[in-house]
N, C-alpha and C positions, 0 to 999 in steps of 0.2 A: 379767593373767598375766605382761607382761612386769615389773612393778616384784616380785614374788615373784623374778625367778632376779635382779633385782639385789640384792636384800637376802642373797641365798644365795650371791652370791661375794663381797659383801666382807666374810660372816662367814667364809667359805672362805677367801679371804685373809689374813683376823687370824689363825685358826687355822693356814695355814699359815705367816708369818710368826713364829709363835711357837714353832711347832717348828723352824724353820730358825736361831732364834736360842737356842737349847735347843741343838741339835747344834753350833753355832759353838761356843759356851762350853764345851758336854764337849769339843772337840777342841783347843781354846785355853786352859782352864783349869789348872792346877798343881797340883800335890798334894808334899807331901815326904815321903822315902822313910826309914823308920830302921830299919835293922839291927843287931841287941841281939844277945847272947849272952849269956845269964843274964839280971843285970842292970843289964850292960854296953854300952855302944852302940858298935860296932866298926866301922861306918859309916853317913856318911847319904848320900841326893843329895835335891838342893833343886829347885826347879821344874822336877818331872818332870810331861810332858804323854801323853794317852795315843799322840799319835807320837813320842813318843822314843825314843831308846835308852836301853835300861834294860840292859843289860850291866854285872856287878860284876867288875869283876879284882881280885884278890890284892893289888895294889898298893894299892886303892883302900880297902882292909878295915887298921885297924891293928896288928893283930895279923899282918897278912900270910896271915891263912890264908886256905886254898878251902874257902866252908863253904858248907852249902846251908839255904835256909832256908822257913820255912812263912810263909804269912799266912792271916789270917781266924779266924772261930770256928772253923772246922771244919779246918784245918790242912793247907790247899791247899799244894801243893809251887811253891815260883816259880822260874819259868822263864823269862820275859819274854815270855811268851804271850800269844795273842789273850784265854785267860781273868783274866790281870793286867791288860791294858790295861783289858777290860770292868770289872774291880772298880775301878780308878782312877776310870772314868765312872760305873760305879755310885755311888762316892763322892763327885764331886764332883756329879751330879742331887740326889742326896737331902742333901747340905746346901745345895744352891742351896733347892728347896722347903719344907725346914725351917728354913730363915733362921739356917743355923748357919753367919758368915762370916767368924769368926776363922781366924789362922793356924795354930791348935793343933786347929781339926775336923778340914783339910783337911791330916792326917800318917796315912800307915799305917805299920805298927809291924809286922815281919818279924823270925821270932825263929830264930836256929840250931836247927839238929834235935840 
């Protein structure tokens, strides 16, 4: 009985071990940011992680405008919200697991309304 709960923590341990380095990577990892108008790219930021600041000023757009923009299929409004950061993580799990680890997987693409 007792070599059954050692075999049961140090699969308990790989599994959690591999989650703990699963959340490191989403909170460490980078993604780049591009913001198009038309199709035009009127600014980007480069190794955005999901605790950054994701804040765009005017300044930072070269057109100078205050523009607002969508991301995703479905044309979510960004805001630098807990739901951006979750898509950042979203994006960069599913190309860690799909072995997609080029610099051109890991860019979202955020278009003016």
């Amino acid at each position: 009985m007792k070599n059954l709960a050692f075999r049961s923590a140090g699969i308990g341990s790989v599994i959690l071990a591999l989650i703990l380095l699963v959340v490191i990577y989403t909170l460490l990892g980078t993604v780049d940011l591009v913001f198009m108008k038309g199709d035009f790219q009127v600014a980007r930021m480069e190794d955005v992680r999901v605790i950054s600041d994701l804040e765009l000023s005017a300044e930072d757009v070269i057109t100078g405008e205050e523009l607002e923009y969508t991301y995703g299929e479905d044309n979510k409004d960004f805001n630098g919200d807990f739901n951006f950061r979750f898509e950042i993580a979203k994006t960069l799990i599913i190309n860690l697991f799909t072995f997609k680890w080029e610099a051109t997987d890991n860019t979202i693409v955020l278009t003016a309304k």
